[in-house]
Structures are given as structure tokens and as C-alpha cells.
N, C-alpha and C positions, 0 to 999 in steps of 0.2 A: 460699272454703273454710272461713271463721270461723274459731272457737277450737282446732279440732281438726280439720285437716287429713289428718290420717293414717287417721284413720274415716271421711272424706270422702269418698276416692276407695275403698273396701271394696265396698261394693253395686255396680259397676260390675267391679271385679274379679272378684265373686263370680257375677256375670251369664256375664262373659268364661270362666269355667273351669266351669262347671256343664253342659258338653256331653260332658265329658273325665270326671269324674269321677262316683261311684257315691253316690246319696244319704248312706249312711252317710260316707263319705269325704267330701264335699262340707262336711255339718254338723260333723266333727270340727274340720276346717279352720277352720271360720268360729269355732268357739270358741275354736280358738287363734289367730287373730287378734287377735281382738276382746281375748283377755288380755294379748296382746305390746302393745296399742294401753292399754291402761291403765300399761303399764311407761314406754311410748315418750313418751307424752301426758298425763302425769296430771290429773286433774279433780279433783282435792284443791290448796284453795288453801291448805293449810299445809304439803305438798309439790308444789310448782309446779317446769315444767322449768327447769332453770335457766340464767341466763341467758345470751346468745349458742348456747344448742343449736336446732338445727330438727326438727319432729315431719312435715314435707311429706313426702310417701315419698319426692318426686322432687330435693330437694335433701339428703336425711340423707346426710352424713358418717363420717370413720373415727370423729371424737368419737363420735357419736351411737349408733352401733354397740358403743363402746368401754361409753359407760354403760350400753348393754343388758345387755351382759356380767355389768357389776357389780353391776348390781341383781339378777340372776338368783341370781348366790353370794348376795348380801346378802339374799334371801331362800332360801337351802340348796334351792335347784333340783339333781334330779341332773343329774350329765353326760350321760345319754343325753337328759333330757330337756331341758336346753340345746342339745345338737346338733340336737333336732328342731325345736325355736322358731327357732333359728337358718337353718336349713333353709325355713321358711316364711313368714321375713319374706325373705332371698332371693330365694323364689319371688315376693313380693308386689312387692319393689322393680325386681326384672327386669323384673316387667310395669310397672312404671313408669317403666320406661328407666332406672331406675339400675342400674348395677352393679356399687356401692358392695363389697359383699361381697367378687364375683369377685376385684376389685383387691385387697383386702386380705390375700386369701389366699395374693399373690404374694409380700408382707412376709414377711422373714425373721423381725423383731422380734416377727411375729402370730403368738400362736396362741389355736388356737378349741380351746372344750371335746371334749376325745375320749370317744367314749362307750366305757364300762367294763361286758363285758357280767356281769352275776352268774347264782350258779346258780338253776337251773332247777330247783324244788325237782319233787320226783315222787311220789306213793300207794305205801305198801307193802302188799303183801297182807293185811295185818291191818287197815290202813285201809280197805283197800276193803269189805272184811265187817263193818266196824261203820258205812260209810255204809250198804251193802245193807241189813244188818238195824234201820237207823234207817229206811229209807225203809220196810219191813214194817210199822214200827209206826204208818205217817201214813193216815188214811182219809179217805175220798172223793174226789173225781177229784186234788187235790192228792197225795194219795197214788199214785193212777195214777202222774202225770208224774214223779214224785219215783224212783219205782222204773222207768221207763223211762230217765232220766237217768242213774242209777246203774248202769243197767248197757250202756247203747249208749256214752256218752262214753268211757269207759275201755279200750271193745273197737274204736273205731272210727277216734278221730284226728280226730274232725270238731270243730272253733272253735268255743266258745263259741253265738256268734253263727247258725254255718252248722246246730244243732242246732233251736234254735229256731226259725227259718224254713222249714224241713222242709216240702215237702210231701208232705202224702200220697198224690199218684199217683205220686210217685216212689221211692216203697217199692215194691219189689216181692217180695210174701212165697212167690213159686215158688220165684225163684230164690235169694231171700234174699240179696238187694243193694239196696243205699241208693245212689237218682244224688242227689249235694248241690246242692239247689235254686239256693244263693243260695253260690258260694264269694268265699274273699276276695278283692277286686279285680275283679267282677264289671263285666263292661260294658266293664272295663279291659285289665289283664292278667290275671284271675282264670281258669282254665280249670275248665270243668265235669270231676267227676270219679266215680269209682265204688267203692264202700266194701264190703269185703262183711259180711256180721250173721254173725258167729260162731255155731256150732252152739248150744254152751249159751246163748245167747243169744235162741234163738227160743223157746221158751215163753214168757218173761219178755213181748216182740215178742207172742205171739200174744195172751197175755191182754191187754197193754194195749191192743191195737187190739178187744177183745169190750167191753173198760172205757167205750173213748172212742165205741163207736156207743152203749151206752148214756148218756152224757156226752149225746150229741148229742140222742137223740132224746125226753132229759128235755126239751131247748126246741124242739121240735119240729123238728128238723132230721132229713136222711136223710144229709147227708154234710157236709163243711166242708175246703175246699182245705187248709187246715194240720194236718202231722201234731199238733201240737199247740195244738188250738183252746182258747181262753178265749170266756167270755161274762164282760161286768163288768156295773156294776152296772145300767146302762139296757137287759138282755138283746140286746147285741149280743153276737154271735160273730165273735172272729177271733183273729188268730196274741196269743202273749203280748207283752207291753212287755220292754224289757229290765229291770226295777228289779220288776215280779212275776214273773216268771223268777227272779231271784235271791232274793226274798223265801222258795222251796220252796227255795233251796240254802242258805238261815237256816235254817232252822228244820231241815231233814237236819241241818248243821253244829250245832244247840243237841242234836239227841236224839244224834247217836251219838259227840257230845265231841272229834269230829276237826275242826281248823282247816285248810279248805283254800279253794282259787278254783277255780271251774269250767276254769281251765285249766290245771289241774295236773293233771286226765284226759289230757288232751292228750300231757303230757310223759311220762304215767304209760304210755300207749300203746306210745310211741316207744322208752322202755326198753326194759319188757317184750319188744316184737316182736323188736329188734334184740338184747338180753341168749337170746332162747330161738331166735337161731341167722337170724331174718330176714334177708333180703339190703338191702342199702339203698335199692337203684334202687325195689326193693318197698315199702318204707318210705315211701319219698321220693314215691309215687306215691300211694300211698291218701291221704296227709300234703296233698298239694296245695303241696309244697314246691319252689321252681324250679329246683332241682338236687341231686345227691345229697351237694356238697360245704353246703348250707345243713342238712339232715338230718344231716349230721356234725358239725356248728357245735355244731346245737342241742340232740345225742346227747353231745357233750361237755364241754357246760354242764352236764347231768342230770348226768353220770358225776364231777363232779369230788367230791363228797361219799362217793360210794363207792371212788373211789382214794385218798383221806384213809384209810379206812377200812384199804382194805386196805395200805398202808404202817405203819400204825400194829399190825397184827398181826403182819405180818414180822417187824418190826424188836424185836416185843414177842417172840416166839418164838425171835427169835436172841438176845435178852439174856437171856433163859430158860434157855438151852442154856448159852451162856459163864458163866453163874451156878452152873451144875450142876458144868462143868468144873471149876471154881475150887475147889469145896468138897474140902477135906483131910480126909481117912476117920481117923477116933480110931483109938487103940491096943485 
């Protein structure tokens, strides 16, 4: 096993579980491995592990577990994201017949980071019309995509991710429904699903699909499986990366002065639908969300910022009124 036994048995694991999981899913994994295996085993000989601890997956201990903990605080890891580290070195130990964890859990003495969920920030109307009228002002096919983004994300509910992978036979501009190519958990538990393209939404839809056959047939193409095809610099054509995808959501975010993450469409959607009267099962279905109690979770994580709000106006209108009472009318 040498110096680093914990990264030793990793490529065999990662063999073992690559039937189960979904590429993206697969690589995320192995990245957070690979950074709990720098916590567990350090290659820094002026912080070496110290001594009497074991870095073997199949001999680590409650110690061993214990310092992971604390190295996680002592680098200001959040809680949700210690619970997931925690969660996937579990997974790696079980399959190595330890399970170290499990036992620990049964300690009364133990406890593991809980995760703390925060809000869910969301787009207000005025937002969204100064990313619209940012993406107006972007030209050539960047500009296309920029204004297609800005306006299906917001109306549709569809992941970051599930946007970009789009393809385009599965647009269908009769009926004006989106089947999502690639959703989350795909292969897994991901279920294919059916989104429909809001009415104001299809001109927006018709001209970018007249933008992108010209897009295409600048490199001589007549068609290209992704709704939204890239050519980079050696004129291949295919779907975007995720880091040039985001580079159009830069430069929208620098013209129209609004700070956001492509996935605050998302939350922006889920407001919206469910504030203008939507039923949740309805929500929860275009959403790709595994029940209508997670749609709920994640509707009142968005809403705690506006129930701040609106207590703070009650309670400012009643001190209003009992102010009014109080005042003693002159002579």
C-alpha cells in the first residue's frame, strides 16, 4: 500500500461504483475523495499525520474519524458541507469493510455536523428585466445563448446543468414542450421529465432556434444534436463546458449590474409558479423534485426573506396606529 494507503485502494473503488453512478456524479465523487484523502493523509512533511493515527481505509478508527472532524472546523468547512464529506468517506469505508462510522453513530457522546439549510435567495421582477435587457445588448451567437438563458431558465425550472445539455430533438416547437435530455440522477434515480415553454416565451424560442441554424451553417453544419452547440477554437462543434456556459452568465452579470447564480432561475421559478396560485404536485413535477414535501422544503427556504418582510410591516403598522392613539389633541 506504501506511503498512502487511503489513495491506494481509491481506483478500485472508483472501478467498483462506476456501474451505479452517472458520469457527472462519478467525477464529483472522486474529487471529494481525493480532498478528504489530503485531510486523512497529508503529503506535507511539516504537517505529517501524527503519530499513532492510521490513514488504511480498512483499519481508521473513532480517532481518525475524530481528526477529520476537526480539521474540517479548523479549516471553516460549512456544516452541510462536512455532512457530505462525511457521508462519502462512509460510503468509501463500508466498501472497505469498515464501518467505523455506522458504530459511531450509535455514541451517545458523538455527534456529527448537522447540516443547516440557508435561504434560497430568488430573482425579483426588476431583476429579471435588467438581466433581459443585458442579454439585448450582447451580439453574436453569445448574445443568442445569453438571451435564450434569460429567458427559458426562469420560466422553466430546469438545473443549471439539465439547460445546457438540451438537446435539440427534444424541443418540440408544435407543441411547445421541452422533454429534459439529461435530468439529475440520470441512469439513476433521475426521471425524464416534461417542461412546458411559456407562451411569452416562444418568440424569444423561435428566434433563437433561426440565430443557431445560422450559428451552424457559418461552419458548415445543417444541424447539431445540442440545443446549444459551441465550436471552440480547433472548429469542432459540440454541447458548451460548464466554465464557458458560465463565462455568458459573467459578462450578462457585469452589463446588467445584478449578482446572481444560474440557479437562482430555478428558485426564481418555483416562487413565482407557487406565489401566482400553482398547485405543488404541479410544481413539484415540472421541478424534477421527488415529492411535493421536497418542493415545500425548498419553497420555504425561498420564502423565509419574504416572511421577515412581511412581519416587519405588520408590526411597523401597528406601532403606527398605537402612536396615533397616544397623541393628546392641544387646546
Amino acid at each position: 500500500m506504501g506511503r498512502f494507503p487511503f489513495r491506494a485502494f481509491l481506483p478500485k473503488y472508483f472501478e467498483a461504483v462506476e456501474p451505479y453512478k452517472a458520469k457527472s456524479t462519478l467525477a464529483n465523487e472522486k474529487r471529494i475523495l481525493r480532498r478528504i484523502a489530503e485531510i486523512i493523509e497529508p503529503n506535507d512533511p511539516k504537517n505529517p499525520l501524527p503519530d499513532g493515527l492510521r490513514s488504511s481505509p480498512k483499519r481508521i478508527r473513532e480517532a481518525e474519524v475524530g481528526r477529520f472532524i476537526s480539521k474540517m472546523k479548523e479549516f471553516e468547512f460549512k456544516p452541510s458541507t462536512m455532512k457530505k464529506y462525511i457521508q462519502y468517506l462512509d460510503n468509501y469505508l463500508v466498501w472497505c469493510r469498515n464501518p467505523v462510522i455506522a458504530r459511531m453513530k450509535q455514541l451517545r457522546y458523538v455527534r456529527f455536523p448537522v447540516e443547516v439549510e440557508d435561504e434560497i435567495p430568488s430573482l425579483t421582477d426588476e431583476e429579471l428585466e435588467a438581466i433581459g435587457c443585458a442579454s439585448l445588448e450582447m451580439e453574436g451567437w453569445k448574445g443568442s445563448v445569453a438571451r435564450a438563458m434569460a429567458a427559458l431558465y426562469p420560466t422553466t425550472g430546469l438545473r443549471p446543468s439539465e439547460l445546457r445539455t438540451q438537446r435539440y430533438a427534444e424541443v418540440d416547437i408544435h407543441t411547445h414542450e421541452l422533454k429534459v435530455s439529461h435530468p439529475k440522477g440520470e441512469c439513476v434515480y433521475g426521471k425524464h421529465r416534461t417542461v412546458p415553454i411559456l407562451e411569452h416565451v416562444w418568440p424569444v424560442l423561435e428566434a433563437f432556434l433561426v440565430e443557431r441554424k445560422e450559428y451552424l451553417a457559418a461552419y458548415g453544419l445543417e444541424e447539431h444534436e445540442a440545443l446549444f452547440p459551441y465550436c471552440d477554437s480547433r472548429r469542432n462543434v459540440r454541447y458548451y463546458a460548464h466554465n464557458e456556459w458560465l463565462k455568458i452568465k459573467a459578462e450578462v452579470e457585469s452589463r446588467s449590474g445584478v449578482h446572481f447564480e444560474v440557479r437562482h432561475f430555478r428558485s426564481t421559478f418555483c416562487q413565482k409558479s407557487i406565489d401566482s396560485g400553482g398547485k405543488y404536485n404541479a410544481v413539484s413535477k415540472v421541478m424534477g423534485h421527488g415529492s411535493t414535501e421536497t418542493t415545500e422544503r425548498f419553497y420555504g427556504r425561498i420564502r423565509d426573506k419574504a416572511a421577515c418582510s412581511d412581519i416587519r410591516r405588520v408590526w411597523k403598522e401597528a406601532h403606527a396606529q398605537s402612536e396615533t392613539k397616544c397623541v393628546i389633541p392641544s387646546d
